[in-house]
CHARMM-style PDB file with segment names, atoms N, HN, CA, C and O in Angstrom:
ATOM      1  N   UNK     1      89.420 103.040 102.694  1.00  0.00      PROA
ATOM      2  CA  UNK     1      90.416 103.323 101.678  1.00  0.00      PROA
ATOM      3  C   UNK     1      90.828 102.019 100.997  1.00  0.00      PROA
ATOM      4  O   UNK     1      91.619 101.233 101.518  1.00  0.00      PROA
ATOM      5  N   UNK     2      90.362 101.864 100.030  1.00  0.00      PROA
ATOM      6  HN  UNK     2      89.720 102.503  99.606  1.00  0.00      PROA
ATOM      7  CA  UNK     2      91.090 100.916  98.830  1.00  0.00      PROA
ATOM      8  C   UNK     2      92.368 100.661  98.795  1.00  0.00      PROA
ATOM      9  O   UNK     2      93.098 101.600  98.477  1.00  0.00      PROA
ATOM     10  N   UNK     3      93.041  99.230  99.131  1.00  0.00      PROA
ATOM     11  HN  UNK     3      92.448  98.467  99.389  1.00  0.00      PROA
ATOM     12  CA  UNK     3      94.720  99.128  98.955  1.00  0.00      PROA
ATOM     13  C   UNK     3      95.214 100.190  97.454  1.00  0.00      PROA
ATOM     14  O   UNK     3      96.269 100.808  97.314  1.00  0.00      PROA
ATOM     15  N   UNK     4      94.115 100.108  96.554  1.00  0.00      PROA
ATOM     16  HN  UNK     4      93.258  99.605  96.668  1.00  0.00      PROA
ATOM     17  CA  UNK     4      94.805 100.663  95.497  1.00  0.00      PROA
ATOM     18  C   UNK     4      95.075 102.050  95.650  1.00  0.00      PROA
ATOM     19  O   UNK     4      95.898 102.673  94.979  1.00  0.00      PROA
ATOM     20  N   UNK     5      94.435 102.467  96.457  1.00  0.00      PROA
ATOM     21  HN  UNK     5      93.767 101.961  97.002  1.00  0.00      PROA
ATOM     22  CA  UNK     5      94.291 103.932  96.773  1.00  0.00      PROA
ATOM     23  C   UNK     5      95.147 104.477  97.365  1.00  0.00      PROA
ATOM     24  O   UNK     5      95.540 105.629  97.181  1.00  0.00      PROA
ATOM     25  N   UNK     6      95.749 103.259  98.592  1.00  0.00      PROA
ATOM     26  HN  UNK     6      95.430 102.324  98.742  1.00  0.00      PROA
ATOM     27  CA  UNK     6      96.883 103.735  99.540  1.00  0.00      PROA
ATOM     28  C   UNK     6      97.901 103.536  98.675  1.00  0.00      PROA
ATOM     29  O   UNK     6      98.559 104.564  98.517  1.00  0.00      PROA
ATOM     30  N   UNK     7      98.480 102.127  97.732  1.00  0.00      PROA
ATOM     31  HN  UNK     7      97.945 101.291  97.860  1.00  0.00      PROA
ATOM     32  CA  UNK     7      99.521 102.330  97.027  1.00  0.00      PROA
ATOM     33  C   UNK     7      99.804 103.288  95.736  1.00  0.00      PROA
ATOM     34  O   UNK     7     100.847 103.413  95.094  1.00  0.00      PROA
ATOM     35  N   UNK     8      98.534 103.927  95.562  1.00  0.00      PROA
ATOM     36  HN  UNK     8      97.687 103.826  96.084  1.00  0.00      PROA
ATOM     37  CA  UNK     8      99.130 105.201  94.499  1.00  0.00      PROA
ATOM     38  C   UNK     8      99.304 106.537  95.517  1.00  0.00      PROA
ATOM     39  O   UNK     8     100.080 107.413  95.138  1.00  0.00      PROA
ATOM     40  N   UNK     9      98.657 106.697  96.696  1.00  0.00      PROA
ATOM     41  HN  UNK     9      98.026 105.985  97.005  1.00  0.00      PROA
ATOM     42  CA  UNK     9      99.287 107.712  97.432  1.00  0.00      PROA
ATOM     43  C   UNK     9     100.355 107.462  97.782  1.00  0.00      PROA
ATOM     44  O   UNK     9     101.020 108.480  97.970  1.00  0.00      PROA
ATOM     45  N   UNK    10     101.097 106.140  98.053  1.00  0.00      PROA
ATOM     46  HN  UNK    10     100.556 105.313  97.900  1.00  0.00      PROA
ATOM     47  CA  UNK    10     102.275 105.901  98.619  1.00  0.00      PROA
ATOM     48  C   UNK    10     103.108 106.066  97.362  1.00  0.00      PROA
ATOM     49  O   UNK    10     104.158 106.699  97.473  1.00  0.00      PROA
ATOM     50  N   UNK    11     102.783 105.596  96.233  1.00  0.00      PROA
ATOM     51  HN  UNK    11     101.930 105.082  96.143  1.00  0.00      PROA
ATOM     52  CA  UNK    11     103.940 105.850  95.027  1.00  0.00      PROA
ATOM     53  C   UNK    11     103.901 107.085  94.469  1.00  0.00      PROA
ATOM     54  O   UNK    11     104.789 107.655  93.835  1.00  0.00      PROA
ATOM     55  N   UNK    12     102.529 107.558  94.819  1.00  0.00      PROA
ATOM     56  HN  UNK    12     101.807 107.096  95.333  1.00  0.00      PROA
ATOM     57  CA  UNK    12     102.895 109.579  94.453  1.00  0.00      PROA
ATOM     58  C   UNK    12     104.344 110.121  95.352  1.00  0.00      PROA
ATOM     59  O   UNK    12     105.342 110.618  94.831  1.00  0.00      PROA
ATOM     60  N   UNK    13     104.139 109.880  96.759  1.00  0.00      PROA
ATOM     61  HN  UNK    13     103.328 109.476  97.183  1.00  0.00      PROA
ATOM     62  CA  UNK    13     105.092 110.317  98.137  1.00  0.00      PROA
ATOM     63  C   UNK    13     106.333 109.545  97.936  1.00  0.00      PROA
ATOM     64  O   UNK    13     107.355 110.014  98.436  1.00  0.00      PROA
ATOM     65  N   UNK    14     106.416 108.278  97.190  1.00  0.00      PROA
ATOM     66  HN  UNK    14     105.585 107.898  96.784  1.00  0.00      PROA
ATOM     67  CA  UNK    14     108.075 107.877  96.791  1.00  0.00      PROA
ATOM     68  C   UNK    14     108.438 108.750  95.887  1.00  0.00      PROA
ATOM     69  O   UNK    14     109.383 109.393  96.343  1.00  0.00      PROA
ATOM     70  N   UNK    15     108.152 109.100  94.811  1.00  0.00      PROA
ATOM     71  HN  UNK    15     107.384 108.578  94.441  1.00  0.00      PROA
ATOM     72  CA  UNK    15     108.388 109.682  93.516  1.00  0.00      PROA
ATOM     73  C   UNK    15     108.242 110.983  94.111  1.00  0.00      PROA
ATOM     74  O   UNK    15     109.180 111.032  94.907  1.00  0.00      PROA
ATOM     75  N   UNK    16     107.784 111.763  94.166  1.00  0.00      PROA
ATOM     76  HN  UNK    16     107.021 111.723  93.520  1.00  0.00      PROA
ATOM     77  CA  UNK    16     107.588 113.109  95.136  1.00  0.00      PROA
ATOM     78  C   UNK    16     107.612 113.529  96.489  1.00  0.00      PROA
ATOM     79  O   UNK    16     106.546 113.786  97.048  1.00  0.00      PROA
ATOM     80  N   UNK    17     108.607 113.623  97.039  1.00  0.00      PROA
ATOM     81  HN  UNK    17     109.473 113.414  96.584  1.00  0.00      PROA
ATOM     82  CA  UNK    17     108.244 113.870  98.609  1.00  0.00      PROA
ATOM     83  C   UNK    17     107.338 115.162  98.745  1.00  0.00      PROA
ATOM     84  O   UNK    17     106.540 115.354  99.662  1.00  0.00      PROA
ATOM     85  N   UNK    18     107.630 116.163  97.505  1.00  0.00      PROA
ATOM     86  HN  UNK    18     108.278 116.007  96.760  1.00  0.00      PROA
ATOM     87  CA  UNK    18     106.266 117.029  97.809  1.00  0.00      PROA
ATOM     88  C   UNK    18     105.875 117.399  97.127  1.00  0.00      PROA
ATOM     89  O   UNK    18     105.840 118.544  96.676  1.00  0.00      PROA
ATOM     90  N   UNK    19     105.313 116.158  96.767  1.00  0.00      PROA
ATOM     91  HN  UNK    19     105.341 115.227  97.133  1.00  0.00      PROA
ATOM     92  CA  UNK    19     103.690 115.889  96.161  1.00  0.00      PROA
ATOM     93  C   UNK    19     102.926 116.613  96.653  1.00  0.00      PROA
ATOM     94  O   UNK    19     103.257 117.086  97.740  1.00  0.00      PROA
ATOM     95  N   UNK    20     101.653 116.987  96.097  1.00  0.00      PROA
ATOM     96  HN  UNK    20     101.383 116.603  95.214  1.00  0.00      PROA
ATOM     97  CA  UNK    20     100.311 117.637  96.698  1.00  0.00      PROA
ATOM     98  C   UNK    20      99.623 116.742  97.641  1.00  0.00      PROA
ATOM     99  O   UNK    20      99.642 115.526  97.454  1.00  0.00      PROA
ATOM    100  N   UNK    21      99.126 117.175  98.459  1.00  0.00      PROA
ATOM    101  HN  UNK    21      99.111 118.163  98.611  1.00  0.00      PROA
ATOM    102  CA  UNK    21      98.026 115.972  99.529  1.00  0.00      PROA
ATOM    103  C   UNK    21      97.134 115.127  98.353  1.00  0.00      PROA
ATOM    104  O   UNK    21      96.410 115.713  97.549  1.00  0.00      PROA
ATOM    105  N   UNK    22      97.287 113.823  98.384  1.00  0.00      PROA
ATOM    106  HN  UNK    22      97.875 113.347  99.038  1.00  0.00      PROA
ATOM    107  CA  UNK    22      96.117 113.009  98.035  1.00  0.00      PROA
ATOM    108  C   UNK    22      94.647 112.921  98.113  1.00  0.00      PROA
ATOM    109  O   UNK    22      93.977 113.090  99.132  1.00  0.00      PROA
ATOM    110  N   UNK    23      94.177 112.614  96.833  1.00  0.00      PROA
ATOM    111  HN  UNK    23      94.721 112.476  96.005  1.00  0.00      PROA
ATOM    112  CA  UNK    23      92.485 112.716  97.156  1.00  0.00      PROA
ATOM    113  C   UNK    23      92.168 111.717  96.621  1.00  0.00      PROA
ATOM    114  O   UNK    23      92.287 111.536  95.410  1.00  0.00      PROA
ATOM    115  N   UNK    24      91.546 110.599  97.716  1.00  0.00      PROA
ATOM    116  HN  UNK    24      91.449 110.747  98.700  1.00  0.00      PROA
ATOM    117  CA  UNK    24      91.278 109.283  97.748  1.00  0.00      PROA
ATOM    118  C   UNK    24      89.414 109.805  97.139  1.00  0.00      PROA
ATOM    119  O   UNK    24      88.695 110.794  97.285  1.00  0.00      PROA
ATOM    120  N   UNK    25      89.339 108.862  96.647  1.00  0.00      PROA
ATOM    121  HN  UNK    25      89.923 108.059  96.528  1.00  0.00      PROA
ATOM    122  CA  UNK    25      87.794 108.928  95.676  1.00  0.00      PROA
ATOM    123  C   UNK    25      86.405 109.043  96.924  1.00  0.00      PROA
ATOM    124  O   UNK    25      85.343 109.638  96.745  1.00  0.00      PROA
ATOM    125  N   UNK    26      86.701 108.510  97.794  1.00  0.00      PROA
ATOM    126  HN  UNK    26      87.564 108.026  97.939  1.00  0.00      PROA
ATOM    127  CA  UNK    26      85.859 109.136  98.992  1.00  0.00      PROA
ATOM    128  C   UNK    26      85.263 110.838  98.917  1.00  0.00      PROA
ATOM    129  O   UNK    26      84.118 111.278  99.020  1.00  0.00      PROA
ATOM    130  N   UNK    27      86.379 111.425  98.727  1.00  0.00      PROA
ATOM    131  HN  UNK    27      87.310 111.068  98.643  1.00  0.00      PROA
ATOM    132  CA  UNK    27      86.491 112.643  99.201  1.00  0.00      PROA
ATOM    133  C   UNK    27      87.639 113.376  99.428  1.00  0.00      PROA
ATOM    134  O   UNK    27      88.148 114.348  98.870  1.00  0.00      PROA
ATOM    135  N   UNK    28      88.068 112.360 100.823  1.00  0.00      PROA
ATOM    136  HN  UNK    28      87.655 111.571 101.276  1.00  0.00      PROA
ATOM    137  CA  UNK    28      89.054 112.684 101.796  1.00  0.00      PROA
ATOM    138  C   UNK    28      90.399 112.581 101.404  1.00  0.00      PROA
ATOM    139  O   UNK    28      90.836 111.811 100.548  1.00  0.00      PROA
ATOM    140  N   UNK    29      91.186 113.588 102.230  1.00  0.00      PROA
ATOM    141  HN  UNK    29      90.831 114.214 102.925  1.00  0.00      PROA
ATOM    142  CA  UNK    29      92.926 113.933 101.032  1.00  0.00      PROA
ATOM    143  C   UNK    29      93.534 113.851 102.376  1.00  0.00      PROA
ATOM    144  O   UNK    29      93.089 114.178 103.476  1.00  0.00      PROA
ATOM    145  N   UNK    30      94.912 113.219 101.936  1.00  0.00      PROA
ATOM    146  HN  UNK    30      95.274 112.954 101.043  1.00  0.00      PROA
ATOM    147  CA  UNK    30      95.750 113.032 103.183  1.00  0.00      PROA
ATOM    148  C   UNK    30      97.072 113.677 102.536  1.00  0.00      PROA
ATOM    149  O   UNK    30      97.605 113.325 101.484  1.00  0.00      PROA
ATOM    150  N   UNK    31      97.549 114.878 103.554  1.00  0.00      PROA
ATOM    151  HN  UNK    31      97.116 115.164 104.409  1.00  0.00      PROA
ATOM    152  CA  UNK    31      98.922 115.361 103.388  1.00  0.00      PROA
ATOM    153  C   UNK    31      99.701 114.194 103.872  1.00  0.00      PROA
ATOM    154  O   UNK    31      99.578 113.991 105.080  1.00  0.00      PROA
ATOM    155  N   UNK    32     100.736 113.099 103.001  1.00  0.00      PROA
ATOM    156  HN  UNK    32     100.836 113.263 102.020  1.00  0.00      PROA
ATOM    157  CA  UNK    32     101.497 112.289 103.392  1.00  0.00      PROA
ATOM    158  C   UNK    32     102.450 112.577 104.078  1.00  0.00      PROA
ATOM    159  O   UNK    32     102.678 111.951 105.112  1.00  0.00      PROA
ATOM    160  N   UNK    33     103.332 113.729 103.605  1.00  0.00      PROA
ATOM    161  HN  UNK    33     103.147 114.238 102.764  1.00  0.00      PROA
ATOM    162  CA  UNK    33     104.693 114.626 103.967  1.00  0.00      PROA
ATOM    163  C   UNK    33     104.135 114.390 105.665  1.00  0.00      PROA
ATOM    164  O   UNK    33     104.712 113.704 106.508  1.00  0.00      PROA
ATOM    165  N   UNK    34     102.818 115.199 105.858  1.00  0.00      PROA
ATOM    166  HN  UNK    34     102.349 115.757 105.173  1.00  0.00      PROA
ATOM    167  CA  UNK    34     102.448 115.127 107.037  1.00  0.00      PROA
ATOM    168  C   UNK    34     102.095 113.742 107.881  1.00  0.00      PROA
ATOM    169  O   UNK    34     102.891 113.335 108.727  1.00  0.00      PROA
ATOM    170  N   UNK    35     101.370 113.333 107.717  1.00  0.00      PROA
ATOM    171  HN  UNK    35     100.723 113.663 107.030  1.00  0.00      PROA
ATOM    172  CA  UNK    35     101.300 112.323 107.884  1.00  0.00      PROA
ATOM    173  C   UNK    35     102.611 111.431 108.239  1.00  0.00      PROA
ATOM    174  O   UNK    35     102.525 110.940 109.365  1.00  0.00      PROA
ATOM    175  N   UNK    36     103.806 111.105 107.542  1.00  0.00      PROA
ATOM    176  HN  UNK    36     103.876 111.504 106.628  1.00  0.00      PROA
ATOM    177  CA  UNK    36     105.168 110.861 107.858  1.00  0.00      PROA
ATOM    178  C   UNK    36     105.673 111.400 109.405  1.00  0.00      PROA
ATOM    179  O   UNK    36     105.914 110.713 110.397  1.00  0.00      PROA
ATOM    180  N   UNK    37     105.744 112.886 109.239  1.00  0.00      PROA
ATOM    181  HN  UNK    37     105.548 113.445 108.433  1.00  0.00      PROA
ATOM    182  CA  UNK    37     105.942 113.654 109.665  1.00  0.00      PROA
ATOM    183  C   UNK    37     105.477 113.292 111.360  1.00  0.00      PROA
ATOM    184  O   UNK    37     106.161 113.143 112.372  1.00  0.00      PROA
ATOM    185  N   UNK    38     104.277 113.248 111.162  1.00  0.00      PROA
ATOM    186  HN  UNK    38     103.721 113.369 110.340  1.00  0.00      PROA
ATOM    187  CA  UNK    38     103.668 112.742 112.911  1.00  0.00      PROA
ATOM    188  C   UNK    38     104.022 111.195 113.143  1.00  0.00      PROA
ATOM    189  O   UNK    38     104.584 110.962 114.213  1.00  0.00      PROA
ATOM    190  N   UNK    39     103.807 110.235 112.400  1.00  0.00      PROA
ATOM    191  HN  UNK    39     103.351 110.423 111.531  1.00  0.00      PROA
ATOM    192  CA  UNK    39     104.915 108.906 112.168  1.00  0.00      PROA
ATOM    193  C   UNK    39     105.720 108.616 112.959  1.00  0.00      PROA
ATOM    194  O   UNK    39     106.375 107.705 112.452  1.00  0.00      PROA
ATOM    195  N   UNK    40     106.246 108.934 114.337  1.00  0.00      PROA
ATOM    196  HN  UNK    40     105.714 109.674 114.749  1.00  0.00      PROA
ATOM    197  CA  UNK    40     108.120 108.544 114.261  1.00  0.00      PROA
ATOM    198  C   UNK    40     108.875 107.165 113.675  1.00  0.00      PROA
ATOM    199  O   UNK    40     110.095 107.087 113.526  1.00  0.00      PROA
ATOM    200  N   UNK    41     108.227 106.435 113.467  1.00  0.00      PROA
ATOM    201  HN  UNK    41     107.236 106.499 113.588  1.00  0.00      PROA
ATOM    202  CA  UNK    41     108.814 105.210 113.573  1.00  0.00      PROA
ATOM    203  C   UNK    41     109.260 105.551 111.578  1.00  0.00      PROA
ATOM    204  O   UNK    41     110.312 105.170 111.065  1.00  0.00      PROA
ATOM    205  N   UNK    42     108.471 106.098 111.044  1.00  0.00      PROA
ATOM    206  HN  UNK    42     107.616 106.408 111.461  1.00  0.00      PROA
ATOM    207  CA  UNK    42     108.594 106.221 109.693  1.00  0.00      PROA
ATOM    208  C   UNK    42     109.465 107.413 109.321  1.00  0.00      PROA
ATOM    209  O   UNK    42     110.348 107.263 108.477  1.00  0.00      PROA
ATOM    210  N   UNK    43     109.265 108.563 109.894  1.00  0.00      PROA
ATOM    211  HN  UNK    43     108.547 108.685 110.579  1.00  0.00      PROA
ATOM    212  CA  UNK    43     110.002 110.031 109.856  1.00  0.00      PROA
ATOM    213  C   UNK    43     111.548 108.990 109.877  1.00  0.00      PROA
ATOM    214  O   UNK    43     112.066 108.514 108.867  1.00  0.00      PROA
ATOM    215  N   UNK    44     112.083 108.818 111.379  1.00  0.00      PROA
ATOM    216  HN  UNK    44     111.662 109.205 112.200  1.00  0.00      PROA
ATOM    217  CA  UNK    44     113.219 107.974 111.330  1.00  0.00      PROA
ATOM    218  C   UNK    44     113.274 107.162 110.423  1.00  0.00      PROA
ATOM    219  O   UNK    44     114.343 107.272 109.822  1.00  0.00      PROA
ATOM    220  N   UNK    45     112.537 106.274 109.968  1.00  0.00      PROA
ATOM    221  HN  UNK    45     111.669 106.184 110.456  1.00  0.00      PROA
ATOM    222  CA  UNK    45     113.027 105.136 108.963  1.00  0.00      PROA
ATOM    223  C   UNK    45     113.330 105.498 107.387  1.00  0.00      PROA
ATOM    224  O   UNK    45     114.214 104.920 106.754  1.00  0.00      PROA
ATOM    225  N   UNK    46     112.805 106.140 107.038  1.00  0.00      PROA
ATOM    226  HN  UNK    46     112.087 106.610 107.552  1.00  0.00      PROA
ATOM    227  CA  UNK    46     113.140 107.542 105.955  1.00  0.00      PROA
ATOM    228  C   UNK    46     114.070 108.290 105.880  1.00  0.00      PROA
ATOM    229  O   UNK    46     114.647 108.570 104.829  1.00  0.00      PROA
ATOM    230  N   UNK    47     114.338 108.705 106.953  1.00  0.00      PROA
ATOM    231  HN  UNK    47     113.870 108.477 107.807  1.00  0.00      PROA
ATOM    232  CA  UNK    47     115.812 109.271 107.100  1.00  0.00      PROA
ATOM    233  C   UNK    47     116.968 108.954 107.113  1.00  0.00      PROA
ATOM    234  O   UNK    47     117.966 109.675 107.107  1.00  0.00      PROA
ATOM    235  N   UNK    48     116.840 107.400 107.141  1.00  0.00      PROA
ATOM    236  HN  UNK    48     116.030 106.814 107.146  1.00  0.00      PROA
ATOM    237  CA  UNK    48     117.845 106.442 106.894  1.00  0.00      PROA
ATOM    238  C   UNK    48     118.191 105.694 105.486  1.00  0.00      PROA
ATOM    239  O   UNK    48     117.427 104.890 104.954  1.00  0.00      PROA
ATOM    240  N   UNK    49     120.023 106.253 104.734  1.00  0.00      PROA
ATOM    241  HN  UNK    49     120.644 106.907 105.167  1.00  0.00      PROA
ATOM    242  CA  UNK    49     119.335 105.704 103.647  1.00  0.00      PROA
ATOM    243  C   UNK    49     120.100 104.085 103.568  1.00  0.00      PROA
ATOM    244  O   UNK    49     120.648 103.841 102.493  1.00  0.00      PROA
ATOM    245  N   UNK    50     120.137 103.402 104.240  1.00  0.00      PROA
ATOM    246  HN  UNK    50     119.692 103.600 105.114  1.00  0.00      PROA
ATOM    247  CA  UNK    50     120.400 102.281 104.399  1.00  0.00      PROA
ATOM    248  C   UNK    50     118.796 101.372 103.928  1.00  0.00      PROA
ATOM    249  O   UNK    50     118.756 100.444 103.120  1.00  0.00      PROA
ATOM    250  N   UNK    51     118.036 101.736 104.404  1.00  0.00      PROA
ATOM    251  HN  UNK    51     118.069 102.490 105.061  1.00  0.00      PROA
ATOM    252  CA  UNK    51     116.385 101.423 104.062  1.00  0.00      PROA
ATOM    253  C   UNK    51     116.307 100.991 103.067  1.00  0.00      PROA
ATOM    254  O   UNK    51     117.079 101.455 102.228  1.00  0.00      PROA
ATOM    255  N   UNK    52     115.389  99.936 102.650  1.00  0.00      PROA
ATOM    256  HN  UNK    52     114.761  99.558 103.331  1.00  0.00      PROA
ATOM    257  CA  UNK    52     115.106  98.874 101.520  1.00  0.00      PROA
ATOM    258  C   UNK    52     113.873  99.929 100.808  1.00  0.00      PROA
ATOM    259  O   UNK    52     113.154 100.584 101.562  1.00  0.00      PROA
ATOM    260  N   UNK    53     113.751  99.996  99.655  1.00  0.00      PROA
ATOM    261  HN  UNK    53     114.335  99.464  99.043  1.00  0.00      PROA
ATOM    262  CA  UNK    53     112.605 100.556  98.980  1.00  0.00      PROA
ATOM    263  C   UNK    53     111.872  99.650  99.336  1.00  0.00      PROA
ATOM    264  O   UNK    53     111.085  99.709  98.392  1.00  0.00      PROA
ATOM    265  N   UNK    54     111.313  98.453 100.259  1.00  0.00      PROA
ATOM    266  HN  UNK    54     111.953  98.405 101.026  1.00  0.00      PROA
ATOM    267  CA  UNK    54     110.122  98.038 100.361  1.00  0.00      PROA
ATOM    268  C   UNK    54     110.264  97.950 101.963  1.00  0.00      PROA
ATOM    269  O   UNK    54     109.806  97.038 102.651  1.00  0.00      PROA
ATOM    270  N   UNK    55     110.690  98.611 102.240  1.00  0.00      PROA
ATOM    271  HN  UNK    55     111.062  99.352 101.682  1.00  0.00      PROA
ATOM    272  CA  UNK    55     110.428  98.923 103.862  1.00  0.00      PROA
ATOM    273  C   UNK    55     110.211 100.414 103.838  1.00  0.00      PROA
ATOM    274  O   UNK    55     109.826 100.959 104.872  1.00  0.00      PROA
ATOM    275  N   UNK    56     110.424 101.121 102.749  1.00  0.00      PROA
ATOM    276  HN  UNK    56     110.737 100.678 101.908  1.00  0.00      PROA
ATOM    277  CA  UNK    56     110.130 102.589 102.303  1.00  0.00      PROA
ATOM    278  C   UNK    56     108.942 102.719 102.459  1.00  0.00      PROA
ATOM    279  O   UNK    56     108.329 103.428 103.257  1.00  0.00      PROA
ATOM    280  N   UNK    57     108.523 101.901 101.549  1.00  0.00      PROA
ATOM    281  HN  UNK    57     109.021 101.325 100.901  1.00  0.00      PROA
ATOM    282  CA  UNK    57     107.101 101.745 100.869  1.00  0.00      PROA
ATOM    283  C   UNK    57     106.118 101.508 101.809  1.00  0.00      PROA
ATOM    284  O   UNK    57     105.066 102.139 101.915  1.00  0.00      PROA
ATOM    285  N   UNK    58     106.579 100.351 102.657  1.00  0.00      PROA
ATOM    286  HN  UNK    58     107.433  99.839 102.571  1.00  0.00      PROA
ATOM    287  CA  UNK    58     105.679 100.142 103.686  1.00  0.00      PROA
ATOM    288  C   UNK    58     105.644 100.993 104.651  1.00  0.00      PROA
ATOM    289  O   UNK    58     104.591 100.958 105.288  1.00  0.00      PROA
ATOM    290  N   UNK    59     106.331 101.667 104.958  1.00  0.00      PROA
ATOM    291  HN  UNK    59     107.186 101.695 104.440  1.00  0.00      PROA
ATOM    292  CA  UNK    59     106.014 102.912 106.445  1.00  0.00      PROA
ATOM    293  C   UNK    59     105.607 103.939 105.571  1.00  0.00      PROA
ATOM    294  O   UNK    59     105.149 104.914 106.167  1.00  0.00      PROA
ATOM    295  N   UNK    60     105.634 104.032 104.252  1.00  0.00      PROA
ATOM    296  HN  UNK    60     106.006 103.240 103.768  1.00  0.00      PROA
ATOM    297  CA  UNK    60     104.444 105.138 104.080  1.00  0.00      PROA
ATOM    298  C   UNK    60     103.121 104.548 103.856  1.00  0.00      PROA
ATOM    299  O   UNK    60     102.157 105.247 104.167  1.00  0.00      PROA
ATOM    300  N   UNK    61     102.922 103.453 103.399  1.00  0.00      PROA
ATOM    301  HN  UNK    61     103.706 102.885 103.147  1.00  0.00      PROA
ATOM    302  CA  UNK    61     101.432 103.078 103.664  1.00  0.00      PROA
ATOM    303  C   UNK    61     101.071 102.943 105.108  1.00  0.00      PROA
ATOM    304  O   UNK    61      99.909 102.717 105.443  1.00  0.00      PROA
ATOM    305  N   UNK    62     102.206 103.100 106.113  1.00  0.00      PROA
ATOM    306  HN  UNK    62     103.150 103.284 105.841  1.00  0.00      PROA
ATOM    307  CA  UNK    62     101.534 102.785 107.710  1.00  0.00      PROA
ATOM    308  C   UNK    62     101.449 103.851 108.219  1.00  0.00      PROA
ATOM    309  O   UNK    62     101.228 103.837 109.430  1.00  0.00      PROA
ATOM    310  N   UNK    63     101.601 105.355 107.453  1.00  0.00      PROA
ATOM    311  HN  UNK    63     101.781 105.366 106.469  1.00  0.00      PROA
ATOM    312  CA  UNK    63     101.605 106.447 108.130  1.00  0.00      PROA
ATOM    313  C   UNK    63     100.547 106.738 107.234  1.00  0.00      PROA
ATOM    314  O   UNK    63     100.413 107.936 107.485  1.00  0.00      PROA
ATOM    315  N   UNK    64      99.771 106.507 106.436  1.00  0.00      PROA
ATOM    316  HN  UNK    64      99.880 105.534 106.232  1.00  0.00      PROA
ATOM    317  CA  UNK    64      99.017 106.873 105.131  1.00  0.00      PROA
ATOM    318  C   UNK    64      97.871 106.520 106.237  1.00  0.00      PROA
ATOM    319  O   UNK    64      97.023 107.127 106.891  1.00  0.00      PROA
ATOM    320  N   UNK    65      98.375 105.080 106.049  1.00  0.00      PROA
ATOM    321  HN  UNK    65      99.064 104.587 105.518  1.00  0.00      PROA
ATOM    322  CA  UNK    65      96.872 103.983 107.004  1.00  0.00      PROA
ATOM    323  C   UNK    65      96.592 104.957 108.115  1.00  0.00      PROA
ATOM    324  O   UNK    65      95.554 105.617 108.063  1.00  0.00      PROA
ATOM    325  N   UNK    66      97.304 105.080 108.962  1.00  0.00      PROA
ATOM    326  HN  UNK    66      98.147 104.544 109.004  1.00  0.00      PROA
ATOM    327  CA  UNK    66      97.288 105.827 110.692  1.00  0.00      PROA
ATOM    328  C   UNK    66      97.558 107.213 110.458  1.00  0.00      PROA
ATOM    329  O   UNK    66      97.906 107.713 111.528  1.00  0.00      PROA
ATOM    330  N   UNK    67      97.550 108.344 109.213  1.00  0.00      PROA
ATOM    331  HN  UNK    67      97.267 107.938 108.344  1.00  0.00      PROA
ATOM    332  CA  UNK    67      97.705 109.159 108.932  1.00  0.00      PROA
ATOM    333  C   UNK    67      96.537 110.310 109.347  1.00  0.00      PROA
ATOM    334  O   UNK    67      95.541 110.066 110.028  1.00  0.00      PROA
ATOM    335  N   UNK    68      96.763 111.125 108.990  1.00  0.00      PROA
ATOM    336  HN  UNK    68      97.572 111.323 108.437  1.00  0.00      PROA
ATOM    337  CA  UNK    68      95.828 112.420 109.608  1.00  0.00      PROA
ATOM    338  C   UNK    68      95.334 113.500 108.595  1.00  0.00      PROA
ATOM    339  O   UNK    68      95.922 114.427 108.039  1.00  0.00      PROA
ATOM    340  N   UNK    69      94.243 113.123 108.558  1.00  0.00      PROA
ATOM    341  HN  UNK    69      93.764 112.370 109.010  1.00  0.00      PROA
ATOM    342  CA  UNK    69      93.079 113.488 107.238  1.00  0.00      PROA
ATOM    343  C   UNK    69      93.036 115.194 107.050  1.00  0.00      PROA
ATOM    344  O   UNK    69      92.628 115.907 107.966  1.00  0.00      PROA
ATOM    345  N   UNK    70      93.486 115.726 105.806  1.00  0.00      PROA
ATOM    346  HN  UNK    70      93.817 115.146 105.062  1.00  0.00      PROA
ATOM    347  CA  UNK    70      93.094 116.913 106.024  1.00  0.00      PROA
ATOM    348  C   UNK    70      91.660 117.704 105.828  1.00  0.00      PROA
ATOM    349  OT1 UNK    70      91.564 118.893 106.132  1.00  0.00      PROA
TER     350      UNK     70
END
């Protein structure tokens, strides 16, 4: 997966929490919502709105990265 790839799935999932699953040019589409979702460290950090939009940003590219392909 292309950084560019993860940061437009990650800025679809800021701007939309429900967004449609992503389809990275591979092929392969990742439900983010989901992906989050199995996350804890990100589910929690999201839920907090004390959270920096670039600590946002980054636990959805780390649940994107370690995410679960549909």
């Amino acid at each position: 997966m292309p950084d560019s790839e993860i940061e437009a799935a990650s800025a679809a999932y800021l701007a939309d929490e429900a967004a449609k699953p992503f389809a990275f040019k591979s092929g392969h589409t990742i439900d983010v919502a989901k992906a989050i979702e199995m996350h804890p460290q990100a589910k929690r950090l999201l839920a907090e709105e004390a959270a920096t939009p670039g600590l946002r940003r980054m636990m959805v590219k780390t649940a994107i990265v370690m995410g679960f392909l549909v």
